[in-house]
VOGU-3710 file (C-alpha; in Angstrom, 3 decimals, decimal comma):
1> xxxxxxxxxx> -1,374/-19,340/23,086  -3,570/-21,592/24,817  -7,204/-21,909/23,668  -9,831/-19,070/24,183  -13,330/-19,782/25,116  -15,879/-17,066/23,826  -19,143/-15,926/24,994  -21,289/-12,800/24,001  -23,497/-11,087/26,618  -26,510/-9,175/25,939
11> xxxxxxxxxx> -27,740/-7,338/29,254  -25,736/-6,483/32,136  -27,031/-9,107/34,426  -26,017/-12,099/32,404  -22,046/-10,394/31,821  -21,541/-10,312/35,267  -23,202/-13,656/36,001  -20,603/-14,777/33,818  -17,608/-12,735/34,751  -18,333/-13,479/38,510
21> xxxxxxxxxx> -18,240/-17,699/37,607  -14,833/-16,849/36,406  -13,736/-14,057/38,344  -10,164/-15,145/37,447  -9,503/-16,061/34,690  -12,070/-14,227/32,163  -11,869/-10,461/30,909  -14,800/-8,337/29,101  -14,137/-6,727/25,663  -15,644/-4,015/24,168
31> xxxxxxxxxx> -13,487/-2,436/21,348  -10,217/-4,340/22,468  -7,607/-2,101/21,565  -5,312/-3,276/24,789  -6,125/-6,247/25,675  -5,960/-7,973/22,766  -2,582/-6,397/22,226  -1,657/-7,524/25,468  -2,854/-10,617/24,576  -0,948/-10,916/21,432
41> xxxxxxxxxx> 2,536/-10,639/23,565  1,155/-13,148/26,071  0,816/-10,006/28,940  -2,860/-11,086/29,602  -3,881/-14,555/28,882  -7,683/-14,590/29,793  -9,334/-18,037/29,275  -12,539/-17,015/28,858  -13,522/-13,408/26,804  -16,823/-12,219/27,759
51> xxxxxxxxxx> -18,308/-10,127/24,385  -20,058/-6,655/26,097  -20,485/-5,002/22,948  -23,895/-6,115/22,911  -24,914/-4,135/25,938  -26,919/-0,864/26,427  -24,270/1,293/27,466  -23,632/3,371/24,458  -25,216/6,062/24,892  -24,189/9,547/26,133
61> xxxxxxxxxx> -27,079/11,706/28,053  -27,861/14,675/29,448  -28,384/14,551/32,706  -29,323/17,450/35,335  -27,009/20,102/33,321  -23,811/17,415/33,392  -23,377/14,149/31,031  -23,846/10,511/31,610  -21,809/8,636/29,307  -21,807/5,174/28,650
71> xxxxxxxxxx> -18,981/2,446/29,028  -19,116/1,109/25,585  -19,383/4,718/23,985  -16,557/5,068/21,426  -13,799/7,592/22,225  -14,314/9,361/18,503  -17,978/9,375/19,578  -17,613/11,282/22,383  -14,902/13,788/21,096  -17,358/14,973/18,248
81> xxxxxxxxxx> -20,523/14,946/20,598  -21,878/18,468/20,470  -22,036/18,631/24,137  -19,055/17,456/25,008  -17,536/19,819/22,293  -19,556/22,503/23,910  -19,124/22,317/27,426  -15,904/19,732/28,325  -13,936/20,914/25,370  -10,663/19,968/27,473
91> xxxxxxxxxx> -12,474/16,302/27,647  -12,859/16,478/23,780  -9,383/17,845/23,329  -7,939/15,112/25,127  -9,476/12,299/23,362  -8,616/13,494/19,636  -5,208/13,459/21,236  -4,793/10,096/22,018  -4,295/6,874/19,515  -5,102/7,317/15,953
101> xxxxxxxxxx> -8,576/7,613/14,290  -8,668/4,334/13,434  -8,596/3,679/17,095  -10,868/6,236/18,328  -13,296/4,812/15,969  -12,710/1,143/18,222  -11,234/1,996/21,493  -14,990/2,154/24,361  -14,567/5,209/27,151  -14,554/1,950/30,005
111> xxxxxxxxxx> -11,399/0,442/28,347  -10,034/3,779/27,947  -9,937/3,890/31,628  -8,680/0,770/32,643  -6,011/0,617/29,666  -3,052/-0,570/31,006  0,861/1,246/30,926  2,743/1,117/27,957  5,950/0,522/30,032  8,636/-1,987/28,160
121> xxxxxxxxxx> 9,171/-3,501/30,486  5,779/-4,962/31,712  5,551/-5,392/27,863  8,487/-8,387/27,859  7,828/-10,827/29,386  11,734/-11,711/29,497  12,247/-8,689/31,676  11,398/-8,339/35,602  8,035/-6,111/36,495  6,466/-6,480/39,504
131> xxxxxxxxxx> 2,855/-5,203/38,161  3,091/-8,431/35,449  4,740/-10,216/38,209  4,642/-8,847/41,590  7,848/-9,645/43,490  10,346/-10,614/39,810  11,510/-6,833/40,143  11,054/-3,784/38,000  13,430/-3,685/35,154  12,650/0,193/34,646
141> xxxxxxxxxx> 14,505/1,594/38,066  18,055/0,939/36,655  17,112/0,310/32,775  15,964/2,910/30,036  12,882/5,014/31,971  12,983/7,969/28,928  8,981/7,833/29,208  8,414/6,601/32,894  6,607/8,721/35,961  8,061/11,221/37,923
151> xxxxxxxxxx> 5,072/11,686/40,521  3,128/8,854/42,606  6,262/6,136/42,019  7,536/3,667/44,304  10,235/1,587/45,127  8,498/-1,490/43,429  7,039/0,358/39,740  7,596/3,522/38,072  5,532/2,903/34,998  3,245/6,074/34,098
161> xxxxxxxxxx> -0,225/5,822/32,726  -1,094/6,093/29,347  -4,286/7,613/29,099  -5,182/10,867/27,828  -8,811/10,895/28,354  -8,335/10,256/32,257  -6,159/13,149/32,744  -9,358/15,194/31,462  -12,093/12,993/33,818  -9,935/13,825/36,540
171> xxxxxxxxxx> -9,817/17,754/35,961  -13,646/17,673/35,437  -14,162/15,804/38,930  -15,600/12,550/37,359  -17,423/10,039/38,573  -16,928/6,639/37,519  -20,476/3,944/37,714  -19,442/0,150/38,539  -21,475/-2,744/38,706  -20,693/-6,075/39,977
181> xxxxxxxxxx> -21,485/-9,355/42,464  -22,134/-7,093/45,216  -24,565/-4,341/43,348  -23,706/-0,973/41,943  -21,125/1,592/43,740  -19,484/5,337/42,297  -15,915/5,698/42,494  -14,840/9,465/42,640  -12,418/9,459/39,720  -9,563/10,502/41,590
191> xxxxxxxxxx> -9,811/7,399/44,176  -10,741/5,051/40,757  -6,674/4,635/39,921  -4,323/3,003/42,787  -0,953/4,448/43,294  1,530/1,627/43,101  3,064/1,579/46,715  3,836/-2,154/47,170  0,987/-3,626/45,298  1,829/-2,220/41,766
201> xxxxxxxxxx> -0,148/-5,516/40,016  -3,599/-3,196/41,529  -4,145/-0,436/38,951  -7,248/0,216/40,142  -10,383/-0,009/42,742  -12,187/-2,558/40,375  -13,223/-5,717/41,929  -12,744/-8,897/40,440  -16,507/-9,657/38,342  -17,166/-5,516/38,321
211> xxxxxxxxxx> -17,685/-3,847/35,207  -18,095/0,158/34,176  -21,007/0,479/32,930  -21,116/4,937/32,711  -19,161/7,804/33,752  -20,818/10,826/34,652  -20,039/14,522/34,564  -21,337/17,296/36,840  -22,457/20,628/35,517  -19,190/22,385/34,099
221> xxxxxxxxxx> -18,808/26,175/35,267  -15,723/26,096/33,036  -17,106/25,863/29,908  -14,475/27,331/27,130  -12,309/27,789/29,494  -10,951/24,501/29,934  -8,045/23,169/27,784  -5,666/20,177/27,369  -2,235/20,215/25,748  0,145/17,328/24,974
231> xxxxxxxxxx> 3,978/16,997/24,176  4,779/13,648/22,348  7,741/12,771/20,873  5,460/13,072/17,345  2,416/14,872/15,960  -0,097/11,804/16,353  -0,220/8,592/17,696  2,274/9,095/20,603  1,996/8,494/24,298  2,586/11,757/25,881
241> xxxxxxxxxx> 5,863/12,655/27,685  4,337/15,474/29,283  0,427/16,342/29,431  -1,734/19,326/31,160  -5,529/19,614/31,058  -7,139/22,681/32,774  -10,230/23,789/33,880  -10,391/27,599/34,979  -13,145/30,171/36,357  -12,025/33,936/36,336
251> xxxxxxxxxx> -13,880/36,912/37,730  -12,406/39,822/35,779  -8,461/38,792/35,272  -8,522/36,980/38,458  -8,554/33,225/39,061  -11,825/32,209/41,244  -11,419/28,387/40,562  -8,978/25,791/38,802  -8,427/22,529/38,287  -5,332/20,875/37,246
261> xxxxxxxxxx> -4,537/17,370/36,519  -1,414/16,189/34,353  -0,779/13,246/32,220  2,425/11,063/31,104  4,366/11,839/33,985  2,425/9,976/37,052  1,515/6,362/37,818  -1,753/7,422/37,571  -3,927/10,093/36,103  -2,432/13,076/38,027
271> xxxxxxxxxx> -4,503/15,792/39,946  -2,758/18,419/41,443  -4,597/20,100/44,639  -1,198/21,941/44,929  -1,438/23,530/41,644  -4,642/24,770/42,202  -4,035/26,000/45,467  -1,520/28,359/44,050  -4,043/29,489/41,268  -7,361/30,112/43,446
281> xxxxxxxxxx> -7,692/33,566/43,603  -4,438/34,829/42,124  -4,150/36,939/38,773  -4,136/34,595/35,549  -0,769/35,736/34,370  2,581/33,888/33,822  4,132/34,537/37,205  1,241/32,697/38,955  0,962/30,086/36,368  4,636/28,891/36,749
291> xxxxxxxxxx> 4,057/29,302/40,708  1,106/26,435/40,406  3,662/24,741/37,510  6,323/24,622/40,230  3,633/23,299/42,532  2,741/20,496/40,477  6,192/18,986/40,407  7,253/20,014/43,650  7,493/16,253/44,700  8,153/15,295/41,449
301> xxxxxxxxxx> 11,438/12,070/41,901  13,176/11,693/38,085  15,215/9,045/36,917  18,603/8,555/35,249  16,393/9,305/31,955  13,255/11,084/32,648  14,570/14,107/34,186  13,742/16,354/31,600  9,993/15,545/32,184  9,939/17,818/35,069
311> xxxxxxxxxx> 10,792/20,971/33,335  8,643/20,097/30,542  5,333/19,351/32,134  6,166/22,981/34,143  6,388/24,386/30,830  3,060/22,610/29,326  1,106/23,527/32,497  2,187/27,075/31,904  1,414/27,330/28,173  -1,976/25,163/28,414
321> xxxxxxxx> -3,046/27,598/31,433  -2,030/30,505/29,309  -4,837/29,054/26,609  -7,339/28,579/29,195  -7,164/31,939/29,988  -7,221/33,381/26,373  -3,510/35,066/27,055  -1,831/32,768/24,417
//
């Protein structure tokens, strides 16, 4: 590994003076739970880390009914926040599903976002993968692709995101706060992760020198009613091979709003407009919960070894919709 220079910032303005005189080749880190994994296997080789620990963007507030919630606050933070239990318990859920305590206790809510696939392939750097290195090939299409995406893929990457927080930020209609160069911008959480298309090495709308610096929720009408459910091959510390967090409004026993967004089986955090379409005013009972399951995976294009991912994230839709509702 070639050598490292180190710096440690201690206001926003000076981390992205410095990021932006090495848009390149530097890389912030917080709790660095990824990168310096990625790191580690030579994946990432930043030549200059940029410290942002030091910055005042830990805190989580409560803004006009909804949240504001810093880059740098720590995912077991924000799980056991009252009002996050309260009020996004599917955003809670979510997070005490992911990594291990150890790593809740480290990992921030920016890197969370932006952590990168777990995909073996983009892993070795003996094998092909045109997100490591676009145009070598993607040694998933005809390889072993047991936890790879079914929805958003393309011909170039099939690699499915790992995060279980995002799933949740993009069923409670996030926002995501950047800062950079050029001043401050929001990114609708939905448009925050790319789709792979032919430029799978852009995950995301983040500009070279930008940094997160809070995400913010709006007012939840949801409430209890939201949920999130994950199938892993084991009961912790497991990437999901099929996720589902919901977000439901009834009037009575009928359904008067949903959303729907599924995790370990797209290139990116998964929202499903279909879904919900099929759930907005309809009963909340099984029949219309596997219609807006069916939905979901309608376009839904499996691999030699992931095919079983599309019956199962019907079936976890289903069953975490069924909670949501209180019929389960």
């Amino acid at each position: 590994m070639r050598p490292i220079d180190y710096t440690a910032a201690h206001d926003v303005k000076g981390a992205l003076q410095t990021l932006a005189a090495r848009p390149l080749d530097s890389a912030p880190i917080g709790g660095g739970t990824n990168l310096v994994d990625l790191m580690k296997i030579h994946v990432q080789n930043p030549a200059l880390l940029v410290d942002i620990n030091g910055l005042p963007l830990a805190e989580i507030q409560e803004v006009e009914g909804g949240l504001r919630i810093g880059a740098l606050v720590r995912n077991s933070d924000l799980a056991n926040h009252p009002l996050v239990r309260e009020r996004y318990p599917v955003l809670s859920e979510a997070l005490l599903a992911g990594a291990s305590p150890q790593l809740r206790n480290m990992a921030t809510v920016g890197g969370n976002i932006l952590q990168r696939t777990r995909c073996a392939y983009f892993r070795d750097i003996s094998q092909p993968c045109n997100k490591r290195e676009p145009g070598s090939g993607c040694g998933a299409m005809e390889g072993f692709n047991r936890m790879h995406a079914v929805l958003g893929t393309s011909a170039q990457c099939i690699a499915a995101n790992p995060s279980d927080m995002s799933v949740a930020l993009a069923a409670l209609d996030a926002t995501v706060h950047v800062s950079g160069p050029q001043g401050e911008r929001t990114v609708a959480f939905g448009d925050f992760h790319l789709l792979p298309g032919s430029t799978p090495e852009r995950e995301t709308v983040l500009r070279p020198g930008e940094l997160i610096t809070h995400v913010s929720l709006p007012a939840s009408r949801f409430a209890a009613r939201s949920r999130y459910l994950k199938v892993r091959d084991r009961a912790s510390y497991a990437f999901a091979l099929a996720s589902a967090a919901v977000a439901i409004e009834l009037d009575g026993k009928t359904i008067k709003d949903a959303r729907v967004a599924l995790g370990g089986v797209g290139t990116k955090p998964w929202r499903s407009a279909e879904a919900e379409k099929a759930l907005i005013g309809q009963p909340a009972d099984e029949v219309h919960f596997k219609a807006a399951a069916a939905a979901a995976l309608k376009g839904a294009k499996p691999r030699a070894h992931n095919a079983f991912k599309v019956e199962l994230a019907r079936r976890t839709l289903v069953r975490v919709l069924a909670l949501a509702a209180g019929l389960a």
